[in-house]
C-alpha positions as CSV (number, residue, x, y, z in Angstrom):
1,X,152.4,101.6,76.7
2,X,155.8,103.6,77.7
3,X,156.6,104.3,80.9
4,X,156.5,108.2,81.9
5,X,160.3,107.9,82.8
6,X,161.0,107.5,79.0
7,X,157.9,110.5,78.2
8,X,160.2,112.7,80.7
9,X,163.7,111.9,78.5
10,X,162.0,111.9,75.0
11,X,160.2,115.0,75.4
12,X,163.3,116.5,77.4
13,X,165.6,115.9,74.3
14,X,162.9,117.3,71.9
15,X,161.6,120.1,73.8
16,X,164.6,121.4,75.9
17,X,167.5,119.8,74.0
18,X,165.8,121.0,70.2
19,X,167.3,117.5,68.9
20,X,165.7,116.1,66.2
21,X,162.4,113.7,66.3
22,X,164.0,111.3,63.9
23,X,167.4,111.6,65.8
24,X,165.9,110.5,69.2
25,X,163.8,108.4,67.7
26,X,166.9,106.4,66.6
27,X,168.4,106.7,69.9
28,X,166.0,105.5,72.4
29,X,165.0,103.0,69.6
30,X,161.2,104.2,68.6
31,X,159.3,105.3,65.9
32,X,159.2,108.7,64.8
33,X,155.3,108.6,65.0
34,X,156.0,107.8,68.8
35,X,158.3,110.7,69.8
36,X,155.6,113.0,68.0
37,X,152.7,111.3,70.3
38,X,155.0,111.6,73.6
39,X,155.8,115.7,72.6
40,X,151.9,116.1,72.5
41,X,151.4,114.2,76.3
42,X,152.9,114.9,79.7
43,X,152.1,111.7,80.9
44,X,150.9,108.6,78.8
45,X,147.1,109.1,77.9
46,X,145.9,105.7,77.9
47,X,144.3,103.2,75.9
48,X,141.9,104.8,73.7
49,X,140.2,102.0,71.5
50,X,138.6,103.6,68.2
51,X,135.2,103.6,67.8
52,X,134.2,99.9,66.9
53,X,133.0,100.1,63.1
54,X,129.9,98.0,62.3
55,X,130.7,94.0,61.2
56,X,130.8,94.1,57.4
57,X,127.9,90.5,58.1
58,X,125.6,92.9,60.1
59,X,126.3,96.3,58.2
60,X,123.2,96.0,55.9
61,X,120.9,95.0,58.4
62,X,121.8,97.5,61.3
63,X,118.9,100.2,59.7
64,X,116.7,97.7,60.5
65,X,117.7,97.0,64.0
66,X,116.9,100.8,64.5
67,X,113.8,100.8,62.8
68,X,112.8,98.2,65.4
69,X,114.7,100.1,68.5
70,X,112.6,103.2,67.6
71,X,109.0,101.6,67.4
72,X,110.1,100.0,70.9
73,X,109.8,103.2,72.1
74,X,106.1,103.4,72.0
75,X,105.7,100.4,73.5
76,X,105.4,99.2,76.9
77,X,108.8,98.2,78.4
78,X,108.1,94.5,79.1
79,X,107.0,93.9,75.4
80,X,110.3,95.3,73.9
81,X,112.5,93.2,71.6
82,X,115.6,91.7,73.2
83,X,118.7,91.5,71.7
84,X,117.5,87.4,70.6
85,X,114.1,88.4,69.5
86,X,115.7,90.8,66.9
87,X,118.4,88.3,66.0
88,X,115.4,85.7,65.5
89,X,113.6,88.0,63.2
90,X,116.5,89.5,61.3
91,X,117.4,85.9,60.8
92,X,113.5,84.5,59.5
93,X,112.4,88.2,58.1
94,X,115.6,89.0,56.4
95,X,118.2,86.4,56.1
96,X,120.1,87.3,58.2
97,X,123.4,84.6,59.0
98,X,125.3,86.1,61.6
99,X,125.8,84.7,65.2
100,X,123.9,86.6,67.9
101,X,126.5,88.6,69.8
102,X,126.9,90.5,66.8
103,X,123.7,91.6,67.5
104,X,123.8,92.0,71.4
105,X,127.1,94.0,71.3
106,X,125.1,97.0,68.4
107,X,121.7,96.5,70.7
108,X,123.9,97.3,73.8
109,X,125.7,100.1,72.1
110,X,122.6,102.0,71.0
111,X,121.1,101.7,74.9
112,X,124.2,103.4,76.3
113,X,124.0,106.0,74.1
114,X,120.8,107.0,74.8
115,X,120.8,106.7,78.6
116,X,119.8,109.9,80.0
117,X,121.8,111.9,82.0
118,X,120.8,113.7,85.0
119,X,121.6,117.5,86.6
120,X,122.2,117.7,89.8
121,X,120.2,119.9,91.9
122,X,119.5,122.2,94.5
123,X,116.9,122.5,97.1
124,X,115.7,125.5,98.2
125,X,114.0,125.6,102.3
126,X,111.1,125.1,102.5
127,X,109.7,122.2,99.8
128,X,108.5,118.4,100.1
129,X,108.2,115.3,98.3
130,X,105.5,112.9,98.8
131,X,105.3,109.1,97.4
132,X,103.9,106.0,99.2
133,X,105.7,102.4,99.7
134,X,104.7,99.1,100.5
135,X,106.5,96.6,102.9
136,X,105.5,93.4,105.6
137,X,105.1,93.2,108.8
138,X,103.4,91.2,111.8
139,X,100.7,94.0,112.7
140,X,98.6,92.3,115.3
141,X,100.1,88.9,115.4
142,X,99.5,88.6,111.8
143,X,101.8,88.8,108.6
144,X,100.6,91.7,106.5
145,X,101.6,94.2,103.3
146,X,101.2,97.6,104.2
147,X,101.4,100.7,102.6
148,X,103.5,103.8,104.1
149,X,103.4,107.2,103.2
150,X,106.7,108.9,102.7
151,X,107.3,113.2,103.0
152,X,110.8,114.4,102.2
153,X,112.4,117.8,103.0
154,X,115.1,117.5,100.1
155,X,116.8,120.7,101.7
156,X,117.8,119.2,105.0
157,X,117.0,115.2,104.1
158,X,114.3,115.4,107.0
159,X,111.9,112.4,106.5
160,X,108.6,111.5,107.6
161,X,106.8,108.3,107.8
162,X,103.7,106.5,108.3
163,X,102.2,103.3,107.9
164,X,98.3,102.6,106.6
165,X,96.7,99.2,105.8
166,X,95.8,100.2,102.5
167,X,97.0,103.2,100.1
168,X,93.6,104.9,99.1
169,X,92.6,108.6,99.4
170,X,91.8,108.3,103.1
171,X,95.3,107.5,103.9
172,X,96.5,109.9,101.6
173,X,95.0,112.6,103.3
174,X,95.3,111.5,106.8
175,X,99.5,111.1,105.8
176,X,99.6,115.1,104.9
177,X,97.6,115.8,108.0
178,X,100.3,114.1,110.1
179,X,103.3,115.4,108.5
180,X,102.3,119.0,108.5
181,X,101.8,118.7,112.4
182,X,105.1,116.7,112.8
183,X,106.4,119.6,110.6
184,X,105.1,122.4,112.1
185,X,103.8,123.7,108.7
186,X,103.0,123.1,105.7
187,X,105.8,123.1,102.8
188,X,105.5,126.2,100.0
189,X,105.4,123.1,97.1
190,X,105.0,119.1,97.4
191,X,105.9,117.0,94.2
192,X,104.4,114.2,93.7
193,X,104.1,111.0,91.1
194,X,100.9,110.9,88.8
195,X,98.6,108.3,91.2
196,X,95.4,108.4,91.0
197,X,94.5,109.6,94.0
198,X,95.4,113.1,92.9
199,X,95.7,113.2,89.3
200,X,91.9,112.6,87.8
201,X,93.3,113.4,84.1
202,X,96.5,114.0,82.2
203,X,95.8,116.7,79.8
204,X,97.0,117.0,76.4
205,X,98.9,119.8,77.4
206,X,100.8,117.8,80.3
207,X,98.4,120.1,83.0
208,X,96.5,117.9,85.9
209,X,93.0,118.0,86.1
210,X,93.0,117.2,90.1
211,X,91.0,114.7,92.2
212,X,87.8,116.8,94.2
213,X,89.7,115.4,97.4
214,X,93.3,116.6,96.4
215,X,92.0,120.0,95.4
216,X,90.2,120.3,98.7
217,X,93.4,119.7,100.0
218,X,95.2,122.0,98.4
219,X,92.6,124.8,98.7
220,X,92.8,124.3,102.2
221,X,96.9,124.4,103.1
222,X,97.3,126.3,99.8
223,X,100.7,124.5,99.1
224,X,102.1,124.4,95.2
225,X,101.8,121.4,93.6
226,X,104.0,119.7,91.4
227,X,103.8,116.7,89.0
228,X,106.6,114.5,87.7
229,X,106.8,113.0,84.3
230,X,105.0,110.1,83.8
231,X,107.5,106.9,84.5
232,X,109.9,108.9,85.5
233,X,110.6,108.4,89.0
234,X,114.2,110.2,89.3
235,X,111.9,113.5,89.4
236,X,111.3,112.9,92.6
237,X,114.4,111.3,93.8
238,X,114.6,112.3,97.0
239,X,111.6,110.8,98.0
240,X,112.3,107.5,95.9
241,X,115.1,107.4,98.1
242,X,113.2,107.5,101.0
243,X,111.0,104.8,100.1
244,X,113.8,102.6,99.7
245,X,116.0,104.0,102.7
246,X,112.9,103.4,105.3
247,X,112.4,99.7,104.2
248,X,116.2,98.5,104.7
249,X,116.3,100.1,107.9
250,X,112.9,100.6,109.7
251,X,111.7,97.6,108.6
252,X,114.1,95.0,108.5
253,X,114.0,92.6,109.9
254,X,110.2,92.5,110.1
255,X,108.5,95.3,112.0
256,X,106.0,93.2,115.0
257,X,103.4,95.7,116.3
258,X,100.3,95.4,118.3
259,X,98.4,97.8,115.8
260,X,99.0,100.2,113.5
261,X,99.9,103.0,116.4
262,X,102.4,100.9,117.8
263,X,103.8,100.3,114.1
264,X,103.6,104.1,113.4
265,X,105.5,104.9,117.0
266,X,108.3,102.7,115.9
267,X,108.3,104.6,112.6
268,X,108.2,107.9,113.9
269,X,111.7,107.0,116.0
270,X,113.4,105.9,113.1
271,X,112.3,109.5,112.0
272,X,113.9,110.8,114.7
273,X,117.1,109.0,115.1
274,X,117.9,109.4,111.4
275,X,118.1,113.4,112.3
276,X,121.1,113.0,114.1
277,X,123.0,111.7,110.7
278,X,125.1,113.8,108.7
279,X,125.2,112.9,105.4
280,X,128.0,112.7,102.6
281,X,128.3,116.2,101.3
282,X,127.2,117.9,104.1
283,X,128.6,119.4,107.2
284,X,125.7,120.0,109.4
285,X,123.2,117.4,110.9
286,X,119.7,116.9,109.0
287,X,118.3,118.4,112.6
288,X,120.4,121.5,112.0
289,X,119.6,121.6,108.2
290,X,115.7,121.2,109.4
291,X,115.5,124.5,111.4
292,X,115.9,125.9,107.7
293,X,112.8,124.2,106.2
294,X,110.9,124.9,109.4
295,X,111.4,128.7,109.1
296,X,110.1,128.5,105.4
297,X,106.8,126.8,105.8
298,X,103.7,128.3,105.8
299,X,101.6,128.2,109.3
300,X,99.6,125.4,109.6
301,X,95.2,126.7,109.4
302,X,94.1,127.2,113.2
303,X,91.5,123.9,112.9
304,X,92.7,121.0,110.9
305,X,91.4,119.6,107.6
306,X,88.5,117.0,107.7
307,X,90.4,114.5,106.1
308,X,87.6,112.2,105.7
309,X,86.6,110.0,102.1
310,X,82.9,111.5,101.4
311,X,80.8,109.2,99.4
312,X,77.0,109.6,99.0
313,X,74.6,106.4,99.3
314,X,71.2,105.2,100.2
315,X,70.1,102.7,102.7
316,X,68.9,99.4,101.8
317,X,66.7,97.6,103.0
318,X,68.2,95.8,105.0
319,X,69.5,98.8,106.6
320,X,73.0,98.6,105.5
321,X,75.5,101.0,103.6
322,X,78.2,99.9,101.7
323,X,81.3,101.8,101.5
324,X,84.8,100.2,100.0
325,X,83.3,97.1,99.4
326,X,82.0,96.7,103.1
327,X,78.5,96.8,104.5
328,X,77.8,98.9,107.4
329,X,74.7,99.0,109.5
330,X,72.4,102.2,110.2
331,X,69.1,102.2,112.5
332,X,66.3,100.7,110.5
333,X,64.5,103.8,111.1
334,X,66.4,105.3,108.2
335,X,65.7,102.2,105.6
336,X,65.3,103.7,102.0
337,X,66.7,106.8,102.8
338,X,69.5,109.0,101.0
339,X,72.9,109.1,103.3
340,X,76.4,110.8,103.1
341,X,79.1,108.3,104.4
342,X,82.5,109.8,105.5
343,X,85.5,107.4,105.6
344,X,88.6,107.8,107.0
345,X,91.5,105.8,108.3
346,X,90.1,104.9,111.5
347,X,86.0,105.4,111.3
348,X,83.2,104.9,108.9
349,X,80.6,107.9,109.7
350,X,77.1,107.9,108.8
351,X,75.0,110.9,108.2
352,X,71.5,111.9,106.9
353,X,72.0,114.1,103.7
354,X,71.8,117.7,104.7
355,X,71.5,116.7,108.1
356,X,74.7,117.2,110.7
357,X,73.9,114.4,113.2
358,X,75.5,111.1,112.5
359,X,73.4,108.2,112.8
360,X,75.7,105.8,112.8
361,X,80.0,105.6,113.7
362,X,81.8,102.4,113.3
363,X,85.6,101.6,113.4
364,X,86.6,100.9,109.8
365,X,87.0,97.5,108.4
366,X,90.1,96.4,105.7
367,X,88.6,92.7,104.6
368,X,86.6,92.3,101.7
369,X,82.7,92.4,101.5
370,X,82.6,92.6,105.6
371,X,79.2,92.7,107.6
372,X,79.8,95.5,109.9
373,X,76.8,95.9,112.5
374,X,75.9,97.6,115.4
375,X,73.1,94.8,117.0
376,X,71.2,98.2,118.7
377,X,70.9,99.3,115.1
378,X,68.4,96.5,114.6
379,X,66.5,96.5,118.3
380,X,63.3,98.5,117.5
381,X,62.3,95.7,114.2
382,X,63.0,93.4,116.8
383,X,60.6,93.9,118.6
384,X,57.9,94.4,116.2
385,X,59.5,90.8,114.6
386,X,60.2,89.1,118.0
387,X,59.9,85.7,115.8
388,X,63.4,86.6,114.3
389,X,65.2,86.7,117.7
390,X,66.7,83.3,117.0
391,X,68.0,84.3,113.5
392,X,68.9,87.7,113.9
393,X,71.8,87.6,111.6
394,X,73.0,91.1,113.4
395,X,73.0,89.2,117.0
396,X,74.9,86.1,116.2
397,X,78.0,87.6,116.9
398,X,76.8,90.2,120.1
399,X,78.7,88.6,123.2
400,X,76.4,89.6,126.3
401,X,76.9,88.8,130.0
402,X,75.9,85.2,131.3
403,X,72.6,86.9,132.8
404,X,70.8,88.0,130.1
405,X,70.9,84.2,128.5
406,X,69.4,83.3,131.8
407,X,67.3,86.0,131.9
408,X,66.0,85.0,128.4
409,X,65.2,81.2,129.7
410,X,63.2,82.3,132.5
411,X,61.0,85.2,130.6
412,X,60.6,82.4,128.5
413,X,60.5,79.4,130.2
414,X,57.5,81.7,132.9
415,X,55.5,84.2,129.7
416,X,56.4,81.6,126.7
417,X,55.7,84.3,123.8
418,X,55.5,87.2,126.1
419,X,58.2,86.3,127.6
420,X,60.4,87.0,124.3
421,X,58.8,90.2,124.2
422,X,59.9,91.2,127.8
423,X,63.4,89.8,126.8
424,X,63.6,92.3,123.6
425,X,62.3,95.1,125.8
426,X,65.2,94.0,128.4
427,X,68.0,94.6,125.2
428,X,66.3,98.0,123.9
429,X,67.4,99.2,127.6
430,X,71.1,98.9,125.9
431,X,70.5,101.8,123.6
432,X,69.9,103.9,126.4
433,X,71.9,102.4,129.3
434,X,75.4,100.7,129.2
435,X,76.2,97.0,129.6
436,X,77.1,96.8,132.7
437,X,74.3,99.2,134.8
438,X,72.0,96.7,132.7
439,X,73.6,93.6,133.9
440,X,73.7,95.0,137.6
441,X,70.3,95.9,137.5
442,X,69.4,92.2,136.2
443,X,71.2,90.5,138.6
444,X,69.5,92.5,141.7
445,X,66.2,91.9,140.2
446,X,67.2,88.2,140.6
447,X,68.2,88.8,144.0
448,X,64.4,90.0,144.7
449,X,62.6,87.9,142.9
450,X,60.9,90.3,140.1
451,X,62.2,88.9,137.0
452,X,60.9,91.7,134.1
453,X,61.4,94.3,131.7
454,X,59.5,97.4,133.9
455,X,61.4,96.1,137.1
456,X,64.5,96.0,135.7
457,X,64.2,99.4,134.2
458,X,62.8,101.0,137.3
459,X,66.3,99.1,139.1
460,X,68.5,100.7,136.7
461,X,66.6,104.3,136.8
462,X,67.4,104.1,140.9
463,X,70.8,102.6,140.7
464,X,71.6,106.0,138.5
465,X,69.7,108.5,140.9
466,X,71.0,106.9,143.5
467,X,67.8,106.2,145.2
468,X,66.4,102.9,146.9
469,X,63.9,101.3,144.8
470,X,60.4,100.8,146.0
471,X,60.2,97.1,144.9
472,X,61.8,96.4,148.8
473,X,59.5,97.4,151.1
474,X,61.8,96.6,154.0
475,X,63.6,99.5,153.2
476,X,60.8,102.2,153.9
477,X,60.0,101.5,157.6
478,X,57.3,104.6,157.9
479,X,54.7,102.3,156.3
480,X,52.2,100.6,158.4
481,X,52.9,97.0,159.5
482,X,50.0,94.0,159.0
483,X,50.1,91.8,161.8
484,X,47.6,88.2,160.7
485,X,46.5,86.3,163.9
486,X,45.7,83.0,164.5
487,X,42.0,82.0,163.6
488,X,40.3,80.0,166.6
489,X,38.6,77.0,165.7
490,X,34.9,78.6,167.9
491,X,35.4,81.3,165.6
492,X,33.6,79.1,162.9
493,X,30.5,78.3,164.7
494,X,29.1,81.9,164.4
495,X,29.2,81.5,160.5
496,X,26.9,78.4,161.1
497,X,24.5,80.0,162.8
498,X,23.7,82.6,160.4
499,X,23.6,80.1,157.6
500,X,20.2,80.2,155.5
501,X,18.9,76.0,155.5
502,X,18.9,74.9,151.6
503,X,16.2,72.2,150.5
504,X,17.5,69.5,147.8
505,X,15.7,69.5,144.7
506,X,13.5,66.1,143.8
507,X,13.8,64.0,141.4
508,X,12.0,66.0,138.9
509,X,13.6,68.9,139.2
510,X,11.1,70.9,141.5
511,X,12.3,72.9,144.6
């Protein structure tokens, strides 16, 4: 390659001088060819290497190579032929005798030319773009994978993120609950990925058929929705950016929380902080660029969206509902009967079907096939099958105050089978009353000596009226005192006077 110096005298002497290309090409000792190249370029335009031209050993066999590059297409990505694979069958199907980087260097050449290329874009206020990650933690003293759901303003970068256990419709729903508020509003359009959670179908016609609990979403914020192509996450890049931004620097090194609220506070101020950034391209804040978006969401609905999994059921006969795998516990009153179970990220709800009372609420379990009981669920068979009181699979893990084992011992131990009766009567007062006016009222009834189930209910009954029982009589003076003498010893002789004189009987019986 020439320097530009000589570009600057040959084109000089051509150009401005009119000398002849074969005259300077003699004097500065160059090839005609050369001083016609330098009068076409200001400045020396490079290497430019000419399109390689197909190895005369692989020339008859490159139609098959593309035969086999276009079937991979309809394949799935991770059974596509490498570059060896088709060198291993060109070589056993076809005779093929050529080395293998032959091969590579065509394969390689066909890939780059059909990479796509992207557009860039612009975002308008006022949209969002939702996808959900996965990273570990210590949550609770223990090493776990989470799921976080991730809400992207692409117009001012604004993020939003919050961590779940699990990624199922519950968190889902909960996610756009808490980004709206965080928000202020809800966005004009989210774009999302094809999961399952809100894409039932694909159509033929590349329309969604929606899930029932995304469409009640939607209906209810009345947000556009928008779907990328399958596979192809750079439709949402924002968000995909997101994913990957919050993991290298919310949760490295490994997030340690107490629970998930302390996880999803920590989260929420890496939300925060990141607003302070300006980013490369822009010359105002993502806070600043945020007052945009805000001002172009719709208002948020004046009460907020059940977000809640509904699932119908029936109680079995053990009176348990399953829900995700997990068996919760209802009253046995409602054995047999058809229920409607609301999940969401926190609670499992229980209700009768067309009935708005829930019978039962219990904080929502993430282990597989769990036992999740309430023991008052199972009080009133208890005491019609006082036998099972000992195996009561729903009691084994109830922790109770030291008194009511002792209280148990003595029922027992004083009214044997009765006395397990009294005991079961003692625990039904738990439905009603809490642990500890129950415990207070079983220790005082200790104190005075009337160990049973109507004393300790008429102790706990005062103790809330805030009246003295009437079990101590010392406390009601007004009543009449007893006072019991001393008997004299003369005393006895008047009963012996008025004694009637009784004959033995003889030996036959005869009076």
């Amino acid at each position: 390659m020439f320097p530009v110096d000589l570009y600057v005298k040959v084109r000089r002497a051509v150009m401005v001088e009119n000398k002849s290309e074969r005259a300077v090409a003699r004097y500065f000792g160059i090839h005609r060819n050369t001083v016609r190249k330098m009068c076409q370029f200001a400045a020396p335009p490079g290497y430019r290497r000419a399109p390689a031209a197909v190895s005369p050993t692989l020339a008859p066999f490159v139609a098959i190579i593309d035969a086999i590059l276009e079937a991979d297409k309809q394949i799935h990505v991770k059974q596509r032929h490498t570059a060896v694979r088709i060198r291993e069958r060109l070589r056993d199907e076809h005779g093929y005798g050529g080395g293998y980087t032959l091969v590579r260097e065509y394969v390689n050449g066909v890939a780059n030319r059909q990479k796509e290329v992207f557009m860039p874009l612009a975002h308008r206020p006022g949209h969002a773009q939702v996808d959900f990650g996965e990273a570990d933690g210590y949550v609770s003293g223990k090493k776990i994978r989470f799921h976080y759901f991730c809400l992207d303003m692409p117009h001012s970068d604004a993020c939003f993120v919050k961590a779940y256990p699990t990624e199922d419709t519950e968190a889902f729903l909960d996610g756009h609950l808490a980004a709206f508020a965080f928000l202020g509003g809800v966005p004009q359009s989210i774009l999302y990925d094809n999961t399952k959670i809100a894409v039932a179908k694909i159509l033929g016609d590349g329309q969604r058929r929606r899930t029932q609990a995304f469409a009640e979403l939607q209906s209810y914020y009345l947000f556009d929705d928008k779907f990328g192509r399958p596979a192809k996450g750079n439709d949402k890049g924002k968000v995909e950016g997101l994913v990957g931004y919050s993991r290298r620097h919310f949760m490295v090194p490994l997030p340690v929380a107490d629970d998930f609220d302390a996880l999803n506070a920590q989260l929420l101020d890496g939300c925060l902080k990141r607003q302070r950034a300006v980013l490369r391209g822009q010359s105002e804040s993502i806070a600043q660029r945020l007052v945009r978006d805000r001002a172009a969401l719709m208002p948020l609905p004046v009460t907020p969206y059940d977000a809640s999994h509904k699932q119908s059921s029936r109680v079995s006969s053990q009176s348990l509902v399953r829900y995700r795998t997990n068996d919760y516990s209802v009253p046995t009153q409602y054995g047999h009967q058809a229920v409607l179970v609301k999940g969401t990220v926190d609670w499992v709800d229980i209700y009768l079907v067309g009935k708005p009372e829930c019978i039962a609420h219990h904080r929502r379990s993430y282990a597989k096939a769990d036992f999740v009981v309430n023991p008052l669920h199972y009080l009133a068979l208890l005491e019609k099958k006082p036998r099972a009181l000992e195996q009561a699979a729903p009691l084994q893990t109830w922790v109770l105050p030291e008194v009511f084992e002792r209280l148990r011992r003595l029922l027992e131990a004083r009214m044997d089978k009765r006395g397990r009766k009294e005991y079961i009567q003692v625990l039904r007062l738990l439905e009603t009353f809490s642990i500890g006016q129950v415990e207070q009222a079983i220790g005082q009834a200790h104190h005075l000596g009337v160990l049973g189930f109507d004393a300790i209910k008429h102790l706990v009954l005062c103790a809330i009226e805030r009246r003295p029982p009437k079990l101590d009589l010392t406390l009601y003076p007004y009543l009449p005192s007893t006072t019991v003498g001393t008997t004299d010893a003369g005393s006895y002789l008047s009963l012996l006077s008025q004694s009637v004189p009784v004959t033995r009987a003889n030996s036959r019986g005869s009076v």
